[in-house]
C-alpha positions in Angstrom: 34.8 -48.0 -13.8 37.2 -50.7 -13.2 35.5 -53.0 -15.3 35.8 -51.2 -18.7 39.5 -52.2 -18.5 39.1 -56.1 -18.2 36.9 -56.1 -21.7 37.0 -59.3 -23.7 35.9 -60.0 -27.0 32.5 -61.1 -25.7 31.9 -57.9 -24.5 32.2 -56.4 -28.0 29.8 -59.3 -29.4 27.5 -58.4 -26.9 27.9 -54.6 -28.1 27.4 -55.9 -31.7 24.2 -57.6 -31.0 22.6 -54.9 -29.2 23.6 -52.8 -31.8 22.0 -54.9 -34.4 18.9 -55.5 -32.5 18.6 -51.4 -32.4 18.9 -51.2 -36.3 15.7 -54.0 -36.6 14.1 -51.2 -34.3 14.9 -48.2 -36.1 14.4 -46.8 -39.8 17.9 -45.6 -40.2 19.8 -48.4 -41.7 23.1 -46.9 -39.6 23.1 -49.2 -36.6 24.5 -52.2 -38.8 27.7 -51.0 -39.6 28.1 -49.7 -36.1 27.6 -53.7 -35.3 30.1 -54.5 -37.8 32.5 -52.7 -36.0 31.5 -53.8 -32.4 31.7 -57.6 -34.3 35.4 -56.7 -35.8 36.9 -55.0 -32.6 35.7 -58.3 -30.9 37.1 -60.4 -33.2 40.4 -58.5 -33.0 40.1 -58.6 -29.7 39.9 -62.8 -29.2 43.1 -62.6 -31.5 45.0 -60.3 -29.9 43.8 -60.1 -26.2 46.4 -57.9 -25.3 44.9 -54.9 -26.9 44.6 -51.5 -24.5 41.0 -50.4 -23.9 41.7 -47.0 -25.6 43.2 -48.6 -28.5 39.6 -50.9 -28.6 38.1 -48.0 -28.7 39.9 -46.3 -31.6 39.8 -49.3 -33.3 35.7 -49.3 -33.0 35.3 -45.5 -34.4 38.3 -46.1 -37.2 36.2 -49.4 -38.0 32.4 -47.5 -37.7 33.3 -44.4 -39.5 35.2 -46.7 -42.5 32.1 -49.4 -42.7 29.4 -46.1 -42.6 31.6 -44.2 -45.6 32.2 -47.5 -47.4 28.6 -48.0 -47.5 27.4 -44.7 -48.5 29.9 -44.5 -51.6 28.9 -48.1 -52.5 25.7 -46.9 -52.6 26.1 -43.7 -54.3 27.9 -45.7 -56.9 25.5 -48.5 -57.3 22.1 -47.2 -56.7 19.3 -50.1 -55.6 17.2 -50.8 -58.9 13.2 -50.7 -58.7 10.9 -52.8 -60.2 9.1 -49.8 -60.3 10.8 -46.8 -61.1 8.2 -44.0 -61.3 6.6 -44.9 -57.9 6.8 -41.4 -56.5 7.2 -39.9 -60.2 3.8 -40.4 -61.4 3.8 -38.1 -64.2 7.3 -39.1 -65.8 5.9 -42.8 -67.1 4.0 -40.6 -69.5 6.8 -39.3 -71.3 6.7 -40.0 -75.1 3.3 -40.9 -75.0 0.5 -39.5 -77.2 -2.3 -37.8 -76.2 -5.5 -35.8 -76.9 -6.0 -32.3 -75.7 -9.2 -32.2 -73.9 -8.8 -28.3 -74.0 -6.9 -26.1 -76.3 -3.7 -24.9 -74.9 -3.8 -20.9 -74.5 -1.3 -19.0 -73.3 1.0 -21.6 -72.9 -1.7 -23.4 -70.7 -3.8 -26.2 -71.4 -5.4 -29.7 -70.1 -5.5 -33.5 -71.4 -7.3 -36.1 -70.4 -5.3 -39.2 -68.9 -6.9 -42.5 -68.1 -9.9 -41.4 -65.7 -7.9 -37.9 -64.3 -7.0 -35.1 -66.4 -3.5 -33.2 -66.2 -2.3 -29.5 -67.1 -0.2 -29.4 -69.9 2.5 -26.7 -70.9 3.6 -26.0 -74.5 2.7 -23.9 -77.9 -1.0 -22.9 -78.8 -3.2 -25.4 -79.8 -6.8 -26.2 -80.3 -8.9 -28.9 -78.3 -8.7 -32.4 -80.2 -5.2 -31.7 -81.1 -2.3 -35.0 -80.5 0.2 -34.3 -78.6 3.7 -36.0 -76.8 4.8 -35.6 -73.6 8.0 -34.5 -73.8 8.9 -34.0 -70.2 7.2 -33.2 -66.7 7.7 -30.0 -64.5 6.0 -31.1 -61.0 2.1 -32.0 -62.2 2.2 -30.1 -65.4 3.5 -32.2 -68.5 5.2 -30.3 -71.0 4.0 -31.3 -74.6 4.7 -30.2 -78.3 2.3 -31.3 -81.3 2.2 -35.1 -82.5 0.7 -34.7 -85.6 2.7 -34.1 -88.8 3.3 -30.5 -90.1 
């Protein structure tokens, strides 16, 4: 265990691009700014050679635990846009469009068709034929009101 008190910067780089190579393997997207570290504490390091292993290896959890939090609020304040927004929301890219019930709504409970599939539909009695709007989604059931003028 001698060793682990004559580390030099390399080491760290080494560290760092081990660590990187583990976050091309995995799907966590964590590894990175555990290599960021490694890179910084290395860095530091070829500056200041004189640095204590434990203090190296304070530096390298102040410097991981900062980069991961960092991120995370970044991210939390500036969330990624999508060309597609709805991808996994299906039913919400039909809200505020018109459409004909295929079946009247009874009891609260009704159905529309949709392009080639058909979808329940929540909202106030009305008879087959009838327009309505999508005013919002619960799961797969859209929740309509009537379209047509009173």
């Amino acid at each position: 265990m001698e060793w682990l008190s004559k580390l030099v910067f390399w080491h760290w780089w080494i560290l760092a691009g081990v660590l990187l190579i583990l976050e091309l393997t995995t799907p966590v997207y964590f590894f990175l700014w555990l290599g960021f570290a490694a890179a910084a504490v290395g860095f530091l390091l070829l500056i200041f050679p004189e640095i204590p292993l434990a203090g190296q290896l304070v530096l390298f959890g102040v410097l991981s635990v900062l980069a991961v939090v960092a991120w995370r609020r970044y991210r939390e304040f500036l969330p990624p846009e999508s060309d597609q927004p709805f991808l996994n929301r299906r039913g919400q890219r039909y809200t505020g469009r018109v459409f004909t019930l295929e079946h009247p709504i009874t009891n609260g409970v009704g159905k529309v068709k949709v392009d080639d599939s058909t979808w329940r539909v929540k909202g106030p009695d009305l008879p087959a034929g009838t327009r309505v709007r999508v005013a919002g989604v619960d799961g797969t059931v859209f929740i309509v009101e009537s379209a047509e003028p009173s």
